[in-house]
N, C-alpha and C positions, 0 to 999 in steps of 0.2 A: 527389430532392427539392431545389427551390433553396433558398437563401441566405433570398431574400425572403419565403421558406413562413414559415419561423423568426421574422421578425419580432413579430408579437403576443406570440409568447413570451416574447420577450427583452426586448419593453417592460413586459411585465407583471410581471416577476421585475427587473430596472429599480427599478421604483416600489417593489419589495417588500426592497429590500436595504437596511441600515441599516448606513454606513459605523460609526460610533461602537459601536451592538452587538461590530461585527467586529474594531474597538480594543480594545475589552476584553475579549475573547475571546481576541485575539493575546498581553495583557497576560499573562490569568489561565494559558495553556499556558506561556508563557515565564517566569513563576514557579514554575508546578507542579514544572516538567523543571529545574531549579533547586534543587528540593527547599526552596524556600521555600515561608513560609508560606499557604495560602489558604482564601480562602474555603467552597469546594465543589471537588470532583475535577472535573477536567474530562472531562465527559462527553457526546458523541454521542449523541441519543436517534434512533433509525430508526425509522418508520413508515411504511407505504403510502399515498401518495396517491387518492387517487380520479381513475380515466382521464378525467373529465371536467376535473378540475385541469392536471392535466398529462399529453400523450401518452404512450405506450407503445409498445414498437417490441421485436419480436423482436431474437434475437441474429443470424440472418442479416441481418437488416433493416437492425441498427446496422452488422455487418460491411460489406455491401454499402453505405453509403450513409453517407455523411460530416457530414453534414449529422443526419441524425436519429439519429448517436452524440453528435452534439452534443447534442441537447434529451434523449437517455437521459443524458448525463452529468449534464446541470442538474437532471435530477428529484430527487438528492438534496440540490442547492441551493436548489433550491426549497421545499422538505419545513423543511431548517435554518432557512434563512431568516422562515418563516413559524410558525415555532416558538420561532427566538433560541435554540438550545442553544450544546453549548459547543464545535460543528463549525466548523472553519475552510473552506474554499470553497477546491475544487480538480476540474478535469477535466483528464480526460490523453484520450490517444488511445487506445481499449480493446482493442485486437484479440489479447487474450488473454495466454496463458502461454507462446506458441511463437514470439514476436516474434525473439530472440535466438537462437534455435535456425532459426529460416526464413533469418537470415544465413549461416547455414550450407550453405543448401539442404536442410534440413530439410520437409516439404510438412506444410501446414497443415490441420486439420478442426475442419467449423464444425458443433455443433451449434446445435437448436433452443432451448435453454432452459438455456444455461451456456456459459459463454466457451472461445472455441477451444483447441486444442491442438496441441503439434506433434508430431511420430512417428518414429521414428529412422530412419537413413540405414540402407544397406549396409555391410557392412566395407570394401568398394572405395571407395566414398565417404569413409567415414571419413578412412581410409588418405590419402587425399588431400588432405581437411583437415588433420592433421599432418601434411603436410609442403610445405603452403602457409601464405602469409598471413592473419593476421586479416581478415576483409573490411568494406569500405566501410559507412558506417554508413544507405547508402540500397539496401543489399542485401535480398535475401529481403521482407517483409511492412513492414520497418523503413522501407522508403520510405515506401510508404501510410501510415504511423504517423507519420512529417517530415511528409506535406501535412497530412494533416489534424491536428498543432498549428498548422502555421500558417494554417490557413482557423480554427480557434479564436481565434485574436488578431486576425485581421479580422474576424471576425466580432463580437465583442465590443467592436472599438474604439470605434462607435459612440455606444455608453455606458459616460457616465464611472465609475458606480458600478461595472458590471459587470468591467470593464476593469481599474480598482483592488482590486478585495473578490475575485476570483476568477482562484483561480491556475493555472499552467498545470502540472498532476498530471504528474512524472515517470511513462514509460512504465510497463508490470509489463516490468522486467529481469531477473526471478528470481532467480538467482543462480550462482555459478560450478559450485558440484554438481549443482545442480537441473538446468539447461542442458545438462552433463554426459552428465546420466541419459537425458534427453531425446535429444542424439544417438547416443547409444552405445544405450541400452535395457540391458537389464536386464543383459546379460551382464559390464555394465560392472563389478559385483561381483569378477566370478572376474578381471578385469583388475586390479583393486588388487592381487593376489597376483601374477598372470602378467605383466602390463604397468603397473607401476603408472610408469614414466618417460612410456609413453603416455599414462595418465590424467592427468597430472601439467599435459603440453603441451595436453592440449584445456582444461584447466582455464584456463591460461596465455590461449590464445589467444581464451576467452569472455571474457576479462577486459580484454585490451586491446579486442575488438569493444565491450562494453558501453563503455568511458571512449570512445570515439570517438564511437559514439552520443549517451550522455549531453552529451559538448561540443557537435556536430550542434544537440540539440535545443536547451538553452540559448544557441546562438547565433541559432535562428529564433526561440524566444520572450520573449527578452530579459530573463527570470526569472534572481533568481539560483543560482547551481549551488550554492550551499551550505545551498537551502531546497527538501528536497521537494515543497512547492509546492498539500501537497493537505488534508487534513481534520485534518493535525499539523503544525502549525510546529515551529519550534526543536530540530530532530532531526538534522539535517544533509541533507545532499541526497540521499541514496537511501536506498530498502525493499532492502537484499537479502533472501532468501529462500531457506530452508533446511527446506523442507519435505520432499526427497528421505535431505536427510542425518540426519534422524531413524535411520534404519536404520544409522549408523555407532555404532562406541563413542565414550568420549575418547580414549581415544588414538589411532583412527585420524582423530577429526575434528581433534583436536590439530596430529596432524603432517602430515594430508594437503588437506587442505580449508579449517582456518584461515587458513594463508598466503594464499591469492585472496581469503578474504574480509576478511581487513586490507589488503593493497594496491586491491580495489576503495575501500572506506571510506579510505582515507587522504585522500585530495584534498580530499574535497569531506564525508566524515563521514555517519554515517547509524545505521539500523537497521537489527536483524536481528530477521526475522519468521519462527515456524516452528509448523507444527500439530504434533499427536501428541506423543508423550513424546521428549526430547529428552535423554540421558542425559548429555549433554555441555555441557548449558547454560550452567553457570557457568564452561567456558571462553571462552564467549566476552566476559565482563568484565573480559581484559586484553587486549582488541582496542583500542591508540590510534583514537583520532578513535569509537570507538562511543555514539554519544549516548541509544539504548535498547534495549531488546528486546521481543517481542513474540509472547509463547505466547499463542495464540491458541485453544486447548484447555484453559483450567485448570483444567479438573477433574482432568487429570493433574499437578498438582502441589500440594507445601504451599507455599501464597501467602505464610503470615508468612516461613517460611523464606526463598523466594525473595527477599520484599521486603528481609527486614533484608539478605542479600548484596548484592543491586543497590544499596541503600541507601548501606551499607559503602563501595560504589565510584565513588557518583556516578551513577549510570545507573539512570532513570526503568524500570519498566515501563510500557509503551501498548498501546492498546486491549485493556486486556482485557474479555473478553465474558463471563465464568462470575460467576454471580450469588454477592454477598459474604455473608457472615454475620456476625453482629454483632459478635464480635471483631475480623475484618478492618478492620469500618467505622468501628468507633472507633482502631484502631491504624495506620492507613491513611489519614492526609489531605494528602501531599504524593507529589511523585515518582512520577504515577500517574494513568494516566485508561482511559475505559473506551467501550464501546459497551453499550447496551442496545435494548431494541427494544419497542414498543410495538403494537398493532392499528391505529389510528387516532391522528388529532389529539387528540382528548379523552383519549387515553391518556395519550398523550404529553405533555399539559401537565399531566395531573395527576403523574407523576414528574417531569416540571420542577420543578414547585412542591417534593416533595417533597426533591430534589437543593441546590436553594438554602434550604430547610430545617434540611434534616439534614446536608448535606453529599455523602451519597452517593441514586444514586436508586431504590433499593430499600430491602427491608427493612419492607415491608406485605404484608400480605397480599391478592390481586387486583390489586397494583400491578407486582410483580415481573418481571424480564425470564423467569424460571423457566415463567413460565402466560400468556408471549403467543408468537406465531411468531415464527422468526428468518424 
């Protein structure tokens, strides 16, 4: 697809951006993460478009074609924008969870209907990994993933709205276990006992590939590296991702896996985002430079609890997605934002309405994120 396909769309979403909306939006996140006082939680409302609004484009489609990851990334700008929630405007380069692990020579696969993956090497391979250098941060898929941010900042230079209001979304870097897990595969377990100096160095050397990438890309898109860049400001510059290390205790995520993820966060600060039960959570609340967290399962936890800790420390929870109940909502109005999801537009503005109401945007009944699809 060319450049010029794109056009229509980009004027149309153009006319539909509201620089001052996006000020006060930027305001009310940077007070919330503050733990000052505000208005309403800041909240994400997601809804489906209708294909006739905006294109749709499989996952090999976006993979394969630069160009129309660009218009899949804007669909949920589009959606925001025409809603006004409380989404800040971010596209990155999508090509999955295997980005940092394909620097590796890791090989990539593209499903139909969920973003790719990568697959672990050999042990010869491995083997050779430690005991090489970190590689260049236009290795493996991470090239592909450099053009196409910078065909996003020409592409959007055109307009000035777009161009200001829409940022340019840190890659998914997953993070130093996760990535880990990915080139090693599973066996990497019995290695924490038998080799854990070896898991120690691949850890190591995910960690300098990612900061080499992460500079790469804020050098093509001129963003700054201490702003993620995508639907959360004020967090610091990267998502890590600790979805693998669920499976660890404390003490082994304590003393084996926290180190990489305090020196990725150091520079540039950030978050850590993880599903499932995570038994080791509250250590990571004395990670310097961590600006939030991000259980993104919480039905696996008690929320007051978590809140008053993070509270304690400074450190917002975000996006959470598990529907509140009324004690939360009343005890819960700072340090804390959310996604919820809606069927339609008319859903979606009717928990707007209700969000700038009450504060949060559930807590009716037929309104709730509980009784529509994610």
């Amino acid at each position: 697809m060319e450049l010029a396909q794109a056009t229509p769309w980009l004027e149309r979403l153009e006319a539909l951006i509201d620089l001052e909306h996006v000020e006060r939006t930027s305001a009310l996140q940077r007070a919330a993460f503050a733990f000052e006082p505000v208005p309403h939680i800041p909240t994400a409302i997601l809804y489906s478009v209708p294909e006739d609004e905006w294109p749709r484009y499989t996952f090999p489609e976006i993979y394969a074609d630069p160009v129309k990851m660009l218009l899949h990334e804007l669909a949920d700008v589009y959606a925001s924008a025409r809603l006004q929630d409380d989404h800040l405007y971010g596209i990155r380069a999508n090509y999955g969870t295997g980005i940092i692990a394909s620097m590796f020579g890791a090989p990539t696969v593209v499903f139909e209907d969920t973003l790719p993956i990568g697959q672990a090497l050999s042990p010869a391979a491995l083997e050779t990994i430690l005991e090489s250098d970190p590689p260049g941060p236009y290795s493996g898929v991470a090239g592909r993933a450099l053009e196409t941010v910078a065909l996003y900042r020409q592409a959007l230079a055109p307009y000035p709205k777009l161009s200001q209001a829409v940022g340019s979304q840190m890659l998914d870097i997953q993070g130093p276990f996760d990535n880990a897990t990915i080139l090693w595969g599973s066996t990497i377990y019995y290695a924490f006992y038998d080799a854990p100096e070896r898991v120690q160095r691949l850890m190591a050397l995910i960690v300098d590939a990612i900061i080499g990438l992460v500079e790469e890309h804020r050098r093509l898109d001129g963003r700054p590296p201490q702003e993620h860049d995508g639907a959360w400001h004020h967090l610091g510059g990267l998502c890590v991702r600790n979805d693998s290390s669920v499976t660890l205790g404390p003490a082994q995520y304590r003393k084996l896996v926290r180190p990489h993820d305090q020196r990725l966060l150091e520079p540039w600060g950030g978050w850590i985002h993880f599903c499932g039960r995570a038994a080791w959570w509250q250590e990571l609340l004395e990670i310097p430079n961590l600006r939030g967290i991000n259980p993104y399962q919480g039905e696996f936890y008690d929320l007051l609890g978590m809140y008053a800790r993070c509270a304690a420390a400074r450190v917002p929870i975000v996006q959470w997605t598990t529907p509140l109940d009324a004690e939360c909502r009343e005890r819960i109005r700072t340090g804390f934002s959310r996604i919820v999801y809606a069927p339609n537009l008319e859903a979606a503005q009717r928990l707007l309405e209700r969000l700038h109401t009450t504060g949060h945007a559930d807590g009716e009944p037929g309104l709730t994120d509980e009784e529509t699809p994610a």
